[in-house]
N, C-alpha and C positions, 0 to 999 in steps of 0.2 A: 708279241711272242718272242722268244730267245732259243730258240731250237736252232744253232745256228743259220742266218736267214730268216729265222722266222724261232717264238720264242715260247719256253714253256720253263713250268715252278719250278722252286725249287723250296720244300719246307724245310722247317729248321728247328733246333732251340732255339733259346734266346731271353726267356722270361729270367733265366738265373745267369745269365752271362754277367762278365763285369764290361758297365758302363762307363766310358770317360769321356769327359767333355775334350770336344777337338773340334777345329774347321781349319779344313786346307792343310793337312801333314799328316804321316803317318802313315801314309799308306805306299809311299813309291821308296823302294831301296836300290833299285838298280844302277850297276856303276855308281856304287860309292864310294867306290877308294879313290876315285880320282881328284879329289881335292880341288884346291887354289882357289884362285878368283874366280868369281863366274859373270856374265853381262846379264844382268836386270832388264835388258831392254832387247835380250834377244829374242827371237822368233825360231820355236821348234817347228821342225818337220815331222809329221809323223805317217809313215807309209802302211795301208789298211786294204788289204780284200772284200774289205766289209765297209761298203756305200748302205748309210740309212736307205730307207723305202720313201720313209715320210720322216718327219721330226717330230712326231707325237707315240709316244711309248704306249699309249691308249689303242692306237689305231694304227697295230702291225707296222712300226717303225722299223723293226727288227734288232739283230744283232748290233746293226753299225749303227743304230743312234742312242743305243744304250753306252758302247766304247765311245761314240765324240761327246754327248752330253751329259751322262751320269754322271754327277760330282765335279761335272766342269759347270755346264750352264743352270743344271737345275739339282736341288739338294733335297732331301727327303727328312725327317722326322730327327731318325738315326741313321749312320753310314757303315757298312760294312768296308770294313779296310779290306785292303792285298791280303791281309794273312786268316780273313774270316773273323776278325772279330766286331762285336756288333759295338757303336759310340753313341752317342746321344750328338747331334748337330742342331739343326732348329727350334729341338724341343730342350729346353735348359734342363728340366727336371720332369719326373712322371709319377704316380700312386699305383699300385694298384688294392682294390678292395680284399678283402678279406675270401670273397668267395670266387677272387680270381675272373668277375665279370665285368668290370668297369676300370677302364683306364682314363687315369686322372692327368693330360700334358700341360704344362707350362711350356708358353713360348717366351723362347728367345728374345730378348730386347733388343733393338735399333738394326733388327733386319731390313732390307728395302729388296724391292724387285728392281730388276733392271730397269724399269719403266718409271722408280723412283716412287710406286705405291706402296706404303709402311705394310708389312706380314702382318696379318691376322689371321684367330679364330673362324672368319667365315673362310678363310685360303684353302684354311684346312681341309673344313667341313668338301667345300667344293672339290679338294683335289680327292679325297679317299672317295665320296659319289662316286666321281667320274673315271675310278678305276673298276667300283663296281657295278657300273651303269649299266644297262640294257645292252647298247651297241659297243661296249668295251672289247675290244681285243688284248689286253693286260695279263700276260702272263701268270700276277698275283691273284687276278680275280675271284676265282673260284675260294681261294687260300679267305684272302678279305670280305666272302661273301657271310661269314661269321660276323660280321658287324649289326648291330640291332638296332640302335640309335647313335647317334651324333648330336650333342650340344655343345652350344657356344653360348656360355654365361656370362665371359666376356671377352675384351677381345684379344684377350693373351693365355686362356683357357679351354682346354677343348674335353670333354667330357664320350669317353664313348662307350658302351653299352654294347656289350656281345649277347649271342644268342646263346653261347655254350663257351667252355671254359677252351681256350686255346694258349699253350704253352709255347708255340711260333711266334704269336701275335707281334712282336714289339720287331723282332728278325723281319718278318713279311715288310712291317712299317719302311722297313730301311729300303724298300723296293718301290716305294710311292714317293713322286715327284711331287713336292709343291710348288701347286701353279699357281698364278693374278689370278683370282675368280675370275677376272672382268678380262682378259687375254681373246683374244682371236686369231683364227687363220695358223693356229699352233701344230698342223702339219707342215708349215713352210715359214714358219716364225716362233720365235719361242719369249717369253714372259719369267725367267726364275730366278732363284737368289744366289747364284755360286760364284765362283770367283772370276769368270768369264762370262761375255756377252757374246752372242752370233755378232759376227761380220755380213759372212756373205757364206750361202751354198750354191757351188757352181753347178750341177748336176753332172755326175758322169765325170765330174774331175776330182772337187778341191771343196774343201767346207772349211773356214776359218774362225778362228775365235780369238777376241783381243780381252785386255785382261781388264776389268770391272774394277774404277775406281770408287764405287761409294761400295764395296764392299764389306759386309759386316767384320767378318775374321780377318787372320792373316793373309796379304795379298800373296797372287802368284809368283812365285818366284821367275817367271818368263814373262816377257810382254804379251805373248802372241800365241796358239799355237794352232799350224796350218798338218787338218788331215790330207791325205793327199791319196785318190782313192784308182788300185790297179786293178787290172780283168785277168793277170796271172801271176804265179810266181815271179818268173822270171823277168819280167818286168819292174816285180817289188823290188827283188835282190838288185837289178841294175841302178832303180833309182836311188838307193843304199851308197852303192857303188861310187855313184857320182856323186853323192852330195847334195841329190836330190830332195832326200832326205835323214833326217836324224836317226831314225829310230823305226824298223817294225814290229807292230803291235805282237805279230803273230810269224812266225818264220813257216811257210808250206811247203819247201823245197829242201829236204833233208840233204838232198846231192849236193846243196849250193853250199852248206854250211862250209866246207873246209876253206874257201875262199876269206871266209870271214876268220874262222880260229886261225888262219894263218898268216893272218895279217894283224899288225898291233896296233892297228887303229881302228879297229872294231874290238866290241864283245860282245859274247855270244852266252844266252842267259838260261838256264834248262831249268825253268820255273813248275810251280804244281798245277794241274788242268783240273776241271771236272766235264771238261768236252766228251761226253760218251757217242762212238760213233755204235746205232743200232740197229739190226735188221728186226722189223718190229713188224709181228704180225698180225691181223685182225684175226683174233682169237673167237671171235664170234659168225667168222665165215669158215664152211668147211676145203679146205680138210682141216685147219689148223684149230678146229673147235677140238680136237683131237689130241691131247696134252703129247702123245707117245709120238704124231709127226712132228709137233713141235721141237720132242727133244731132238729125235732124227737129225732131222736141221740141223740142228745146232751141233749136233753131233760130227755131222759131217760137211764141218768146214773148218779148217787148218788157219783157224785165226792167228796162230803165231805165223804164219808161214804169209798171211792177209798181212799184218801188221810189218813183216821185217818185208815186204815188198813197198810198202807206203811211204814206212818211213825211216829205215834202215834199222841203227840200233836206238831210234827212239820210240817213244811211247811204251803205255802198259796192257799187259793182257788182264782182262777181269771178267769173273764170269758172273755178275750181278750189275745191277743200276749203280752199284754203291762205290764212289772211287776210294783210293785209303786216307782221304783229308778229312771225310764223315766220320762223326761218332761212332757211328755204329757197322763200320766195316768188317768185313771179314776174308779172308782169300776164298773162293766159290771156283777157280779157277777148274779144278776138278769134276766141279757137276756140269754131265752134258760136255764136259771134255771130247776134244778130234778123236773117232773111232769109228770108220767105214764101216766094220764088223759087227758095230754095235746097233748101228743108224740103220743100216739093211735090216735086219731083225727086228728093230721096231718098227718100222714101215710095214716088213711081213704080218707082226702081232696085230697092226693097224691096220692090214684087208688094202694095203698099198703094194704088193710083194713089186709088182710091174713098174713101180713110179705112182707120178702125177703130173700134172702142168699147172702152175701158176706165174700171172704174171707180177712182178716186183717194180712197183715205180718207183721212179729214181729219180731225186733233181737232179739239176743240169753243170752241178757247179761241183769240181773237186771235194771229197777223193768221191764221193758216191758215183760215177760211170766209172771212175778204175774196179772199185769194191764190186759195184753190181755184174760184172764180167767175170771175176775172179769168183763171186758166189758161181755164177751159174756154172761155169766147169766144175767147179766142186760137185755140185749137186749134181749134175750128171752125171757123176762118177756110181752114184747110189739110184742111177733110174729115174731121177726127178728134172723136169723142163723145167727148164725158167724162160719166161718172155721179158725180156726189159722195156719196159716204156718211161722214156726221158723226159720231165716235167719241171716247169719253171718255178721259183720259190711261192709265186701265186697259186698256181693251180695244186703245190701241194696242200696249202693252207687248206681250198675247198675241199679240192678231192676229198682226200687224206683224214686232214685234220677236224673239218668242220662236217663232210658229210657223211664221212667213215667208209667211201666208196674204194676199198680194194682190199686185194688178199694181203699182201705184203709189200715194204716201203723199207727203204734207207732212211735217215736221218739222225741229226748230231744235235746230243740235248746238252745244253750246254749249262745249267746250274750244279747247284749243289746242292745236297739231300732232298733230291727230287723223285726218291723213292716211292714218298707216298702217293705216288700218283697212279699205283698199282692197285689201292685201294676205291680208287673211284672206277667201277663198272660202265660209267661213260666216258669214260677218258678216251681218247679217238683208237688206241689198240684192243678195247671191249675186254680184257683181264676184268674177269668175274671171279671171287674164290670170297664169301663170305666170310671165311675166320680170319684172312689178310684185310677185309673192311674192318672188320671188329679190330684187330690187333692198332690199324695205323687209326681208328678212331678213337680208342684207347691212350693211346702211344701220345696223341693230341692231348686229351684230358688230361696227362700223367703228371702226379704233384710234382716231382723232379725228374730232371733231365738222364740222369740214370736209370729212372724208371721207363722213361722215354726211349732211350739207349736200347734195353735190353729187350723189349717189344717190336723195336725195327730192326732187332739183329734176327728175329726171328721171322720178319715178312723178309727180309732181304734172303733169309734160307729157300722158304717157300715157295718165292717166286721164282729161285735160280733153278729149285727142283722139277717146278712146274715148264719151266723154258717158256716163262710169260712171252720174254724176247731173249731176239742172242743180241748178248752184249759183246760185238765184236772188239773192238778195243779202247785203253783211255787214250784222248789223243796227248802229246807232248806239249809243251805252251815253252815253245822256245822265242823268244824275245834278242833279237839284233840292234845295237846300236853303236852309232859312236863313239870311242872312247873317251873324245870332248865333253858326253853327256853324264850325266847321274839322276837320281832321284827319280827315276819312273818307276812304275808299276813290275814288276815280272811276273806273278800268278796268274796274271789273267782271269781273275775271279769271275763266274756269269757274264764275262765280255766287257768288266766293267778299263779304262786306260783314265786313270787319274792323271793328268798331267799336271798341276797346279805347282808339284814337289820340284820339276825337273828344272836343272842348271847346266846354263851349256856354257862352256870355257867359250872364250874367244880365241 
């Protein structure tokens, strides 16, 4: 999963995108201007909030092993760069049929795994399986469970067979790792073809990657790169500070930033997010079976007022799933807009006049205990208790995610166009609205992406009017580094930190 700490889809185009062949470039722009020479043999630092769980992206690795090994250790079909566009990597070339059901890939010549076993058709077959397996935890899961057959005619061929026409298809593909069939122990060992190999994972500190000389493409342009992993801000920023490290992924301490802008040996990177932080509520327990307290809610809470407390003058307020990098964005910020006056009123139309109490769990890790504190004053202001119960990224997974056990939760979904996830009635927030199925199963079928486009401009209306959830804000994807450094990532795209690009001055 990728909800940050723990992770969820995100659907996409991608069937009429443009394809270009690339490995290892293209995707990291930051700190470009700084020119000159750079050392081939140096070792980045890269300082992270976000420690994997395990090293298997299958099996609730999370956020942090998506950011150390996506496009570092292990490589997928096609890659989504920094700026959202979808490439062709392992797969050299593709078909698809005429009725839009059968994808035809050609693999890559003189791939090797790290293990030094040549890439094949059965690699394939076995790594898309084992996203859609039984005991998968894979974000894309549900997305790749359209898959019908799988053939290997040979072994540079891979032949696959949907059930129903999916216009994501080839986008979803860039989210599956290809494994060694034959791999083991791959929550604490890893098998792929990228341009980096695991060193070592320390637990609780430091995960290391050195740079893959049988290599198919071009090598990394650094020897080394070490994550280096903190339990606070303020601890990232010092290790920044000292030298500790290169580069953070992710800046969470908006106070610290002027320390950086005002010094010229840092810069400071105000990149695009799709980190939506949201107070997400089981629509299928009362009272929030009740669309009018949902708006309530949402109604009455002073999100700009949440937001410029978090994170000063960064980040965006948006009043849908949808951030403005998505096709099919719209500003929603208006619906279910801050209005005490409004929120009392529908609670009264709602047979609430007096309140309620619900409890909101919360994990345990920034900003959700600032947010969940800041909600609950709010809401009291309009009659409504909040209980906060504080939960670790595990027990949200059960609770929450897999058993549907509470009224309302915090959590940060971190893809992009992860909208359709409104359409599925079992998705762990129970949003049920039959014509938003219809519209994003549709939306799926749709012969172009325009068509596609303008069906999920219209679930993204529905859902903001319905106040499936409150989408309290986009978060900022500010990126801190060295001025010695260039070539990294700054989007932040689904957690992904390509480091292969990055040059560090001596």
């Amino acid at each position: 999963m990728n909800i940050t700490k723990s992770a969820l889809y995100g659907g996409a185009t991608a069937a009429t995108l443009a394809l270009t062949l690339t490995a290892c470039g293209g995707g990291g722009n930051g700190g470009s201007a700084s020119g000159g020479a750079y050392d081939k043999n140096a070792t980045v630092g890269v300082g992270s909030l976000y420690e994997p769980q395990n090293l298997d992206n299958t099996a609730g690795g999370g956020q942090g092993v998506t950011e150390a090994l996506a496009g570092n250790v292990y490589e997928g079909l096609f890659r989504l760069t920094d700026d959202g566009k979808v490439e062709k990597l392992l797969a050299q070339d593709y078909k698809v049929s005429g009725d839009g059901l059968t994808y035809t890939l050609t693999l890559r010549d003189g791939v090797k795994f790290h293990s030094g076993k040549k890439l094949t058709s059965q690699d394939v077959k076995y790594s898309l399986e084992k996203v859609i397996g039984k005991d998968s935890q894979s974000a894309r899961k549900s997305n790749l469970e359209v898959i019908k057959d799988i053939a290997t005619p040979d072994a540079k061929t891979v032949k696959v067979t949907l059930s129903k026409k999916s216009i994501s298809f080839v986008y979803n593909l860039s989210y599956v790792w290809i494994v060694n069939s034959e791999a083991k122990s791959l929550k604490t060992s890893e098998d792929g073809t990228g341009p980096y190999t695991l060193n070592k994972w320390t637990r609780g500190s430091a995960l290391s990657l050195d740079r893959f000389a049988g290599y198919w493409g071009r090598a990394a342009a650094n020897k080394g790169v070490v994550f280096h992993y903190y339990k606070n801000a303020t601890a990232l920023n010092n290790a920044l500070l000292t030298n500790a490290v290169d580069v953070v992924t992710s800046e969470q301490s908006p106070d610290a930033l002027d320390q950086f802008k005002n010094n010229q040996n840092y810069k400071v990177n105000d990149g695009d997010s799709t980190t939506k932080l949201l107070l997400a509520f089981n629509d299928k327990a009362k009272p929030f079976t009740d669309v009018r307290v949902r708006q309530a809610v949402s109604s009455a809470i002073d999100d700009k007022k949440l937001l410029e407390s978090v994170w000063g003058g960064y980040g965006k307020l948006i009043g849908s799933m949808v951030p403005p990098t998505d096709p099919w964005y719209e500003d929603l910020t208006k619906v279910n807009a801050y209005d005490t006056a409004r929120a009392k009123k529908l609670l009264k139309d709602a047979g609430y006049e007096n309140g309620f109490t619900f409890t909101l769990d919360t994990p345990n890790y920034d900003p959700h205990p600032t947010a969940a504190t800041f909600i609950k004053s709010q809401l009291a202001k309009v009659g409504i208790t909040v209980k906060i119960n504080t939960i670790t990224p595990d027990e949200w997974y059960t609770k929450v995610y897999k058993n549907h056990d509470f009224a309302a939760t915090l959590q940060e979904h971190v893809n992009d166009r992860d909208l359709v996830w409104y359409g599925n009635p079992d998705f762990y927030w129970g949003y049920d609205n039959k014509q938003v199925t219809r519209w994003v199963e549709q939306a799926e079928a749709a012969p172009t992406t325009a068509a596609q486009t303008e069906l999920l401009k219209k679930v993204n209306r529905k859902t903001a009017e319905d106040a499936a959830s409150d989408w309290l804000y986009l978060y900022p994807q500010i990126v801190v580094a060295n001025s010695k450094l260039s070539g990294y990532p700054v989007n932040g795209l689904n957690s992904q930190f390509y480091a292969y690009d990055i040059q560090k001055k001596g």
